[in-house]
DOVEX-543539 format. One record per residue (C-alpha): x, y, z. Coordinates in Angstrom, 3 decimals, always signed. Each point is the difference from the previous one (the first is absolute). Layout:
<zators>
+----------+----------+----------+
:       c1 :       c2 :       c3 :
+----------+----------+----------+
:        X :        Y :        Z :
...
+----------+----------+----------+
</zators>
This chain:
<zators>
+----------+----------+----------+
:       c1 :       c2 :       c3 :
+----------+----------+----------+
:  -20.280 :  -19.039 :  +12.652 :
:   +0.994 :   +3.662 :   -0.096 :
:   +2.588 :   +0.215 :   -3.172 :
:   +1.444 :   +3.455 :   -0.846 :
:   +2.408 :   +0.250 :   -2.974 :
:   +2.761 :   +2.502 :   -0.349 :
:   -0.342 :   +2.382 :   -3.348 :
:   +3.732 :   +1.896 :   +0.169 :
:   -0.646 :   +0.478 :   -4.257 :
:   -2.777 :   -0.541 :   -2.124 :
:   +1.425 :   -2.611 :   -1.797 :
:   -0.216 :   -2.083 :   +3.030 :
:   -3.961 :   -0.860 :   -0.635 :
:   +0.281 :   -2.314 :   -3.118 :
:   +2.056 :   -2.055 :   +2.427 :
:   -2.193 :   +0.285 :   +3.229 :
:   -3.201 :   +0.342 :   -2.066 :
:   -0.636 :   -3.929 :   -1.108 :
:   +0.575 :   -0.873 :   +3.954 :
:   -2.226 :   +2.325 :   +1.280 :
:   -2.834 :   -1.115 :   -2.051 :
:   +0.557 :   -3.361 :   +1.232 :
:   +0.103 :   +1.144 :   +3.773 :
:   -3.202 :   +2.293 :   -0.832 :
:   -1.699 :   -3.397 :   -1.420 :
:   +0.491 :   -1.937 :   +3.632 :
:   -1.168 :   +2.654 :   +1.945 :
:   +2.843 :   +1.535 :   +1.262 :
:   +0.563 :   +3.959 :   +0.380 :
:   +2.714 :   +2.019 :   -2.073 :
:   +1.403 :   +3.340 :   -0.116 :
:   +2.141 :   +1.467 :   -2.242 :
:   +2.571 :   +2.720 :   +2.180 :
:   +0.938 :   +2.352 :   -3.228 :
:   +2.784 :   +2.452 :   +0.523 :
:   -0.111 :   +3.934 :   -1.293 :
:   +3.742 :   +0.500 :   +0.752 :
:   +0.310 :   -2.776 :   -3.383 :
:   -3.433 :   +0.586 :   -2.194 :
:   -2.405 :   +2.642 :   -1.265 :
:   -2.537 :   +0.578 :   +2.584 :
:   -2.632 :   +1.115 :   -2.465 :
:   +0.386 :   -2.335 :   -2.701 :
:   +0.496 :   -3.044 :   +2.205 :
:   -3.326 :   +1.113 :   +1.942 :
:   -1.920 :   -0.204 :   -2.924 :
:   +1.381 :   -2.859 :   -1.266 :
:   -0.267 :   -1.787 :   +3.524 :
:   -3.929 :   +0.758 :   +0.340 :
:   -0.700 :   -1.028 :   -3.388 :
:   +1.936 :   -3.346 :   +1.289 :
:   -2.372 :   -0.278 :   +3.111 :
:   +2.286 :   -0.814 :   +2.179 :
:   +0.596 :   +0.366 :   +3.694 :
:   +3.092 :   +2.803 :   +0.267 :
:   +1.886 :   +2.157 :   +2.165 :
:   +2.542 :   +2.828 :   -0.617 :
:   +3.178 :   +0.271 :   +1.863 :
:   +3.045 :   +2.313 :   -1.090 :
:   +2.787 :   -2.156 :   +1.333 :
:   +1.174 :   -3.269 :   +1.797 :
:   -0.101 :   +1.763 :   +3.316 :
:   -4.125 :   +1.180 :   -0.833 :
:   -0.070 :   -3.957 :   -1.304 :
:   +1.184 :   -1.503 :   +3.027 :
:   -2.356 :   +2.384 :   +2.390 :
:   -3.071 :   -1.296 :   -2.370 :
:   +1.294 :   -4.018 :   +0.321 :
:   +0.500 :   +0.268 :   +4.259 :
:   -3.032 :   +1.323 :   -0.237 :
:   -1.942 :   -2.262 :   -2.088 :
:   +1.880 :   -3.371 :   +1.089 :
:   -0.580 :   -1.759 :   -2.996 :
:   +0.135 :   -3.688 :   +0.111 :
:   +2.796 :   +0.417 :   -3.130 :
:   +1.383 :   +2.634 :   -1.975 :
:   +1.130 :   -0.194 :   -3.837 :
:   +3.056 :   +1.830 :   -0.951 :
:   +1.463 :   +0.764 :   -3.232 :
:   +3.630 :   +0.942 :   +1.203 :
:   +1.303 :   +0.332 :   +2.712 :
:   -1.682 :   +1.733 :   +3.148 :
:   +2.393 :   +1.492 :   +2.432 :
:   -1.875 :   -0.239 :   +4.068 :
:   -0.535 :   -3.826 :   -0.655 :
:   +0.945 :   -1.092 :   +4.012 :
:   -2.832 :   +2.203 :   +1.200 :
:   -2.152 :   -0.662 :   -2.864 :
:   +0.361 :   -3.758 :   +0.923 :
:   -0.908 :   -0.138 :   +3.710 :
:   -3.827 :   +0.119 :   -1.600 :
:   -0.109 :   -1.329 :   -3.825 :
:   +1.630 :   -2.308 :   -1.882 :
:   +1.621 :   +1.650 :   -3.486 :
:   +0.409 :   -0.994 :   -3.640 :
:   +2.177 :   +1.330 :   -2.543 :
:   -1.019 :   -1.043 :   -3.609 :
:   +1.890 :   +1.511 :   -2.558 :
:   -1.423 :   +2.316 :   -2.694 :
:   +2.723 :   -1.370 :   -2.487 :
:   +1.883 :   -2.658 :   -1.403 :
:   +2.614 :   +1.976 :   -1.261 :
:   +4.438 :   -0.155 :   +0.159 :
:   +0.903 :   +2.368 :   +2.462 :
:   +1.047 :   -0.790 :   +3.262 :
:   -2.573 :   +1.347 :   +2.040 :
:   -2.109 :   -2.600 :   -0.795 :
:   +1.858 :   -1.746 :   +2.133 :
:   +1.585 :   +2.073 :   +2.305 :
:   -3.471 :   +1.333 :   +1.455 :
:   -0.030 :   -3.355 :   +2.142 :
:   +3.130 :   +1.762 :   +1.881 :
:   -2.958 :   +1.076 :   +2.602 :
:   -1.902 :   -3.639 :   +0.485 :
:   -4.137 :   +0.523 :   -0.561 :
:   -1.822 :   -3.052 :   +1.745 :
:   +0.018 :   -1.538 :   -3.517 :
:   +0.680 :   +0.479 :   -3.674 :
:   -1.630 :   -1.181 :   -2.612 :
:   +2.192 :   -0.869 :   -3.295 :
:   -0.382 :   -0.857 :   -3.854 :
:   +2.667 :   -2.119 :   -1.620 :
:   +1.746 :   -3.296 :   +1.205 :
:   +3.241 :   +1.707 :   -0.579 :
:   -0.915 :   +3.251 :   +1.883 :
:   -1.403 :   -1.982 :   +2.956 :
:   +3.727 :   -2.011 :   +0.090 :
:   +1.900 :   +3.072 :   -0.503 :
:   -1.861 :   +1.981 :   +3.004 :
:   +0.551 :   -2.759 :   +2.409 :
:   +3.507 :   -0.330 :   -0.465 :
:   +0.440 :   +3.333 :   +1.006 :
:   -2.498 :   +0.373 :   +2.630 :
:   -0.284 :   -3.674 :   +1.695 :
:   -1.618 :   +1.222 :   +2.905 :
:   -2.972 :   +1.853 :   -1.570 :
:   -3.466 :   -1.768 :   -1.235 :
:   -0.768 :   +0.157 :   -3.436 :
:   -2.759 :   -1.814 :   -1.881 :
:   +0.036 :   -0.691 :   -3.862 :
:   -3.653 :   +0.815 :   -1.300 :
:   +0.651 :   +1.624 :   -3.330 :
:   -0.657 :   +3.661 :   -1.027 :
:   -3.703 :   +1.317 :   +0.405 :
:   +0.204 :   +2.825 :   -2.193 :
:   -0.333 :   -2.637 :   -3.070 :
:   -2.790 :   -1.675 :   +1.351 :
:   -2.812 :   +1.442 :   -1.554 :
:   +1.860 :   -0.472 :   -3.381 :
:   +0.309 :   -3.884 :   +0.874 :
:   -3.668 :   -0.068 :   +1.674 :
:   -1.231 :   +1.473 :   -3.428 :
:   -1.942 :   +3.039 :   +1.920 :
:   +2.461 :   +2.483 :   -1.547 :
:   -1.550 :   +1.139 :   -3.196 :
:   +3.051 :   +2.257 :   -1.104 :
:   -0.845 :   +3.688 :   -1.723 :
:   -2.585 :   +0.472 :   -2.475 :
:   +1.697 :   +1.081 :   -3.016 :
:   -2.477 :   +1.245 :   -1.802 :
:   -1.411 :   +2.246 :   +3.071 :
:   +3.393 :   +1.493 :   +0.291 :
:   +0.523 :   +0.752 :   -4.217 :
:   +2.233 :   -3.203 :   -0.983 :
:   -0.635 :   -2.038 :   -2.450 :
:   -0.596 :   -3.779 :   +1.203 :
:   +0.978 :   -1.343 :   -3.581 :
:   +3.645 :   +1.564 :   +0.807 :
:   +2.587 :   -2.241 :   +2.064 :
:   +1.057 :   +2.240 :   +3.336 :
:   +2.643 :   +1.072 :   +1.243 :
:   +0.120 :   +0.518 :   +3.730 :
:   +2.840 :   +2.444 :   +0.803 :
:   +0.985 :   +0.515 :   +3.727 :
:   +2.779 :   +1.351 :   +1.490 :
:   +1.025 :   -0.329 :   +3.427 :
:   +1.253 :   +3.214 :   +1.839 :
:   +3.542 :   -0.571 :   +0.359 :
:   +1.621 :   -0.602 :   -1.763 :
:   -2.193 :   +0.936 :   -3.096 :
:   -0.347 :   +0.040 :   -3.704 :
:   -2.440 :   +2.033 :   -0.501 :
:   +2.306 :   +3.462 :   -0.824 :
:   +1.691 :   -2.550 :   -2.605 :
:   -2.939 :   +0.033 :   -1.895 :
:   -1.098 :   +2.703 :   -2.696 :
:   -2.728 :   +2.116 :   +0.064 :
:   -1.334 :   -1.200 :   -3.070 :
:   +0.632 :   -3.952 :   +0.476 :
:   -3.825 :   -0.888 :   -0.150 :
:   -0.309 :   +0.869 :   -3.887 :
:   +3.015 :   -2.438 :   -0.362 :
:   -2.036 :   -2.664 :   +1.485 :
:   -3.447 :   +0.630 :   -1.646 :
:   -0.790 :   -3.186 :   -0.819 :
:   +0.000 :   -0.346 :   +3.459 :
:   -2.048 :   +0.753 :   +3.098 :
:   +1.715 :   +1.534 :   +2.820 :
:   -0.904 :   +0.317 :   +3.423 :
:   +2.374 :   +1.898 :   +2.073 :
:   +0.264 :   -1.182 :   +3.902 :
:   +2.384 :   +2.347 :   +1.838 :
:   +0.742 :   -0.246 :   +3.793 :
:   -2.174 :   +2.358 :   +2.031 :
:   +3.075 :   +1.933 :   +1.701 :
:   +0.940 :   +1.439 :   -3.489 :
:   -4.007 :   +1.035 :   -0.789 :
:   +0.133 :   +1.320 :   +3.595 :
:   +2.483 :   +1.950 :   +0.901 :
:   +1.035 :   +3.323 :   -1.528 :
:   +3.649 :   -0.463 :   -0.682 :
:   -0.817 :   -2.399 :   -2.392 :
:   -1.445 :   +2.597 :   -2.264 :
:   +1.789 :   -0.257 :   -3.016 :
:   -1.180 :   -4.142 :   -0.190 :
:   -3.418 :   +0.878 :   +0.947 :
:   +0.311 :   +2.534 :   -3.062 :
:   +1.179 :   -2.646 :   -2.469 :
:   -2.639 :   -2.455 :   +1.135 :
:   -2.736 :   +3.215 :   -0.642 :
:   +1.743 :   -0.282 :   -3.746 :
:   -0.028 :   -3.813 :   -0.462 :
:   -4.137 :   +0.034 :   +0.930 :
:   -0.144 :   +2.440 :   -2.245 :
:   -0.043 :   -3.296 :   -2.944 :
:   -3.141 :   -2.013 :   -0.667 :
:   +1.596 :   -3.228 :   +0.390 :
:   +1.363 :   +0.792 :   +3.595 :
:   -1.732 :   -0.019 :   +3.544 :
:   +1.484 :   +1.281 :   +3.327 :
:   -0.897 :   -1.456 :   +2.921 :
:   -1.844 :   +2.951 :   +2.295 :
:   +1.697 :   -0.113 :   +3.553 :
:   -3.063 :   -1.592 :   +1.667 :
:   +0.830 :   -2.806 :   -2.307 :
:   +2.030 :   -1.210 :   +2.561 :
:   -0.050 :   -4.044 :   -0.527 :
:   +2.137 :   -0.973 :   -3.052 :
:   -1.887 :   -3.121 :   -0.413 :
:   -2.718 :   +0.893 :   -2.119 :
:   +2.719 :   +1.123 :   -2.480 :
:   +1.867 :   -3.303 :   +0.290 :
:   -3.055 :   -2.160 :   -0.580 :
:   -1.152 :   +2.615 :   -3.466 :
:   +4.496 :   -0.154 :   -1.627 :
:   +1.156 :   -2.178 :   -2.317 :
:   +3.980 :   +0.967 :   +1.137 :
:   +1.265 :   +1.985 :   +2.626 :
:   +2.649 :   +2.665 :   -0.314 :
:   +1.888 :   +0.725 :   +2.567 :
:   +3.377 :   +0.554 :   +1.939 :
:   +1.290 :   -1.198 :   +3.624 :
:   -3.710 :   -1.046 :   +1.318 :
:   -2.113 :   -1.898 :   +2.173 :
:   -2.484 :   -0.019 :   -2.987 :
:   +2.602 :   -2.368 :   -1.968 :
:   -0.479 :   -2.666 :   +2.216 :
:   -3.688 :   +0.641 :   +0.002 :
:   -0.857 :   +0.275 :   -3.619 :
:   +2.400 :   -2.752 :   -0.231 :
:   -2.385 :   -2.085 :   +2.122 :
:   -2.809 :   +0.307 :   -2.635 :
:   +2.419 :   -1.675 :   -2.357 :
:   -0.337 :   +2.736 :   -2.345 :
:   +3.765 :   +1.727 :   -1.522 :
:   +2.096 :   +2.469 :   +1.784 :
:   +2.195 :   +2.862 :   -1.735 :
:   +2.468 :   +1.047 :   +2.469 :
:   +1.165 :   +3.568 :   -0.676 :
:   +4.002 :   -0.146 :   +0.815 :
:   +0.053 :   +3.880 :   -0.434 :
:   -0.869 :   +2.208 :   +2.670 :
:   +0.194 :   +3.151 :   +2.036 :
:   +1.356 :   +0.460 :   +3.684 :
:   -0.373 :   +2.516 :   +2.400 :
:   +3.245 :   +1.931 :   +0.102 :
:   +0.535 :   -1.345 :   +3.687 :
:   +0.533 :   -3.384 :   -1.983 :
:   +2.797 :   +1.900 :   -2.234 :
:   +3.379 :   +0.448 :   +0.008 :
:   +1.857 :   -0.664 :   +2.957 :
:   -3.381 :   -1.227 :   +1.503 :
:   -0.711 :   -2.836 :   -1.910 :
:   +1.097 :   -2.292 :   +2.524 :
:   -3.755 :   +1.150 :   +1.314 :
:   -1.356 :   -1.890 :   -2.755 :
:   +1.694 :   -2.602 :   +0.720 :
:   -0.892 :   -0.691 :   +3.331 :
:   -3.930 :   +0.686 :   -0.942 :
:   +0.224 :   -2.225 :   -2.845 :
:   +2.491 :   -2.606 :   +0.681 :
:   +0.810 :   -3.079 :   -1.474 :
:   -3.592 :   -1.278 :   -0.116 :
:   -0.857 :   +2.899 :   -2.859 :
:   +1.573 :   -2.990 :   -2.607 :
:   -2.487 :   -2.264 :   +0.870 :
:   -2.222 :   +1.078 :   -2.669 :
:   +2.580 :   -0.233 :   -2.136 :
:   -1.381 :   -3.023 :   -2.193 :
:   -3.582 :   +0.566 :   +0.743 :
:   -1.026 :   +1.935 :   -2.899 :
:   +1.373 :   +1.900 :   -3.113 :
:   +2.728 :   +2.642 :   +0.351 :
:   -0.333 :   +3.440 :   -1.918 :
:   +3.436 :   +1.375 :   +0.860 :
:   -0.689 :   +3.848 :   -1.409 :
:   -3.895 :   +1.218 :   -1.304 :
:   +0.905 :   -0.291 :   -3.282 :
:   +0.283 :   -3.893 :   +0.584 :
:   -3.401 :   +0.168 :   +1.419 :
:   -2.369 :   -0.563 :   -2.849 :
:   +1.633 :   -2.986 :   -1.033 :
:   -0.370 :   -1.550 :   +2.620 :
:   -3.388 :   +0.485 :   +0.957 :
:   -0.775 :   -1.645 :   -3.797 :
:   +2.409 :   -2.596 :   +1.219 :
:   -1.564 :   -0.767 :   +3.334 :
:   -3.777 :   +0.261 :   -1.309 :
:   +0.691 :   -2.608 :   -3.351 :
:   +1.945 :   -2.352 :   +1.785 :
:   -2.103 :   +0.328 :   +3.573 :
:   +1.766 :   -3.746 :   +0.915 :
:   +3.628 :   +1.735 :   -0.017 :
:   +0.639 :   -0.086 :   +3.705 :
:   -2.968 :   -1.854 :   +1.625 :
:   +2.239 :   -3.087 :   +1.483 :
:   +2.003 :   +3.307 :   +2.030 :
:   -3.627 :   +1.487 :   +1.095 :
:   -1.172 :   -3.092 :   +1.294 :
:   +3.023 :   -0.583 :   +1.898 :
:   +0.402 :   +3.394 :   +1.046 :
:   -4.246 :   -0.030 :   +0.956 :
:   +0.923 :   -3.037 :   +2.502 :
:   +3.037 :   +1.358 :   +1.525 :
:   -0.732 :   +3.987 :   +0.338 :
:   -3.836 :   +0.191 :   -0.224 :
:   -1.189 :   -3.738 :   +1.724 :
:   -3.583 :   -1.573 :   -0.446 :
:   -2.178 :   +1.105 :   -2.877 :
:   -3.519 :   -1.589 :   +1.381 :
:   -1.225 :   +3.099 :   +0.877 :
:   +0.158 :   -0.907 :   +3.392 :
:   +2.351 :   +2.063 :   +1.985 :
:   -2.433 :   +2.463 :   +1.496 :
:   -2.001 :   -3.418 :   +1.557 :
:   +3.204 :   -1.216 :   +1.296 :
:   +0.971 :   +3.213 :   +1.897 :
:   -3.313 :   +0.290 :   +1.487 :
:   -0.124 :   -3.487 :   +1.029 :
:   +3.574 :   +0.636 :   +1.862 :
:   -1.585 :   +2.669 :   +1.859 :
:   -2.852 :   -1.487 :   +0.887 :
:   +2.225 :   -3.058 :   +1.125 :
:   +2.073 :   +1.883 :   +1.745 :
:   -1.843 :   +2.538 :   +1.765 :
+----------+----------+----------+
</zators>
């Protein structure tokens, strides 16, 4: 078969990437359709050769749908949603695989524009999605991007190659982009944790973009400390950093659930910046991206309700590793599905099945 898969962001490949291996190894073709309207051209060039991969740059949906009536691919992978699906679907068949697990309710309410199938995680996310959408096919099969972690292929980051100390527990610390913690934190907050390593995993819209100067100028500061490494913005898969942590630090995430998943601890940061659009008399806008699913995570981890509360938790979480594992477990099965390491075989099989 002829598979294409639909790169709106860079962070869409540690989702994609463990099924198209899978594809490559029974001898189908893929293609990776990369947008420059959403990612640096340059960068993600280089980065995309040194992959070896099949690619092909678009700027927008319209230049996407041109390349995919084109092509006629026997199915197409999307991240999100994809707006000319009626004339995409007179020749392939369409996917959408999400590229998190997180709260907001986009994760659900991409299905509002019904892709040939979906592929979901959790038992409790599969239930939830077909009460609201009865009509639409969906198929649990559990979330690829932790596959290599589960199939042991995943090595995680060399600490000693990037100037950590392996003797030193690690902190991962990884903010989502809104909302997001990271202004909440000082510039010197790596010599309070020296004991510590640090790696810092930031979301590539705020290392890409220039309004977000100011955080990309505190995150200059915080490498600046021998116990801390950034992630570089080819790093573009977290999982490498979630295999190498011993807890995760974080706020409103996707990476929750995933660390999570590892049955490793969770601090959840309950302080936070927003966008002044989410201010004020427009908070109701953060409302309706967050919705009542952003307590769901309430009991999964820790809680640091200000930074000074931080520390002490962390200590808390890493001595006493056993505090919330019953919730993780639970939470694994109902938000993040199998843990076989399997998912990526199951989608390909469906395709194949189903072609």
């Amino acid at each position: 078969m002829k598979i294409f898969f639909d790169v709106l962001n860079i962070y869409y490949f540690p989702q994609y990437l463990p099924v198209y291996e899978e594809l490559i190894k029974r001898g189908h073709t893929c293609r990776f359709i990369v947008y420059s309207k959403k990612n640096n051209k340059i960068k993600m060039t280089e980065m995309l050769k040194r992959m070896g991969v099949d690619y092909v740059w678009v700027y927008d949906y319209n230049e996407a749908k041109e390349v995919y009536l084109n092509e006629q691919p026997n199915w197409i992978f999307f991240g999100n949603e994809f707006p000319h699906l009626d004339e995409i679907h007179k020749a392939s068949k369409t996917v959408q695989i999400g590229h998190g697990i997180g709260p907001k309710p986009s994760y659900y309410l991409k299905s509002r524009t019904p892709m040939t199938v979906r592929f979901m995680e959790g038992n409790l996310r599969l239930k939830n999605i077909i009460k609201m959408f009865p009509h639409d096919k969906f198929e649990q099969v559990g979330f690829s991007k932790l596959d290599p972690i589960y199939n042991k292929t995943e090595i995680g980051i060399d600490l000693l190659k990037v100037g950590l100390d392996p003797n030193k527990p690690t902190l991962l610390y990884a903010p989502t982009f809104n909302p997001t913690s990271l202004g909440c934190f000082p510039k010197d907050w790596p010599k309070e944790f020296e004991n510590y390593n640090i790696l810092i995993k930031v979301h590539a819209l705020t290392l890409s973009r220039d309004r977000y100067k100011k955080e990309q100028k505190l995150i200059k500061q915080w490498a600046s400390y021998s116990n801390v490494y950034v992630a570089k913005i080819d790093e573009f898969s977290l999982v490498p950093f979630l295999v190498s942590a011993d807890v995760l630090i974080s706020e409103a995430s996707s990476t929750l659930f995933e660390f999570a998943a590892l049955n490793k601890p969770v601090v959840i940061c309950d302080f936070y910046d927003l966008k002044w659009s989410y201010k004020g008399i427009f908070k109701y806008r953060f409302e309706e991206r967050f919705g009542k699913d952003a307590v769901i995570y309430n009991d999964l981890g820790a809680h640091a309700k200000s930074y000074k509360h931080l520390k002490q938790k962390v200590e808390e979480e890493l001595n006493q590793p056993a505090n919330f594992e019953v919730n993780r477990k639970a939470y694994t099965k109902d938000h993040v599905g199998p843990t076989d390491g399997k998912a990526s075989e199951r989608i390909a099989n469906y395709i194949e099945e189903n072609m």
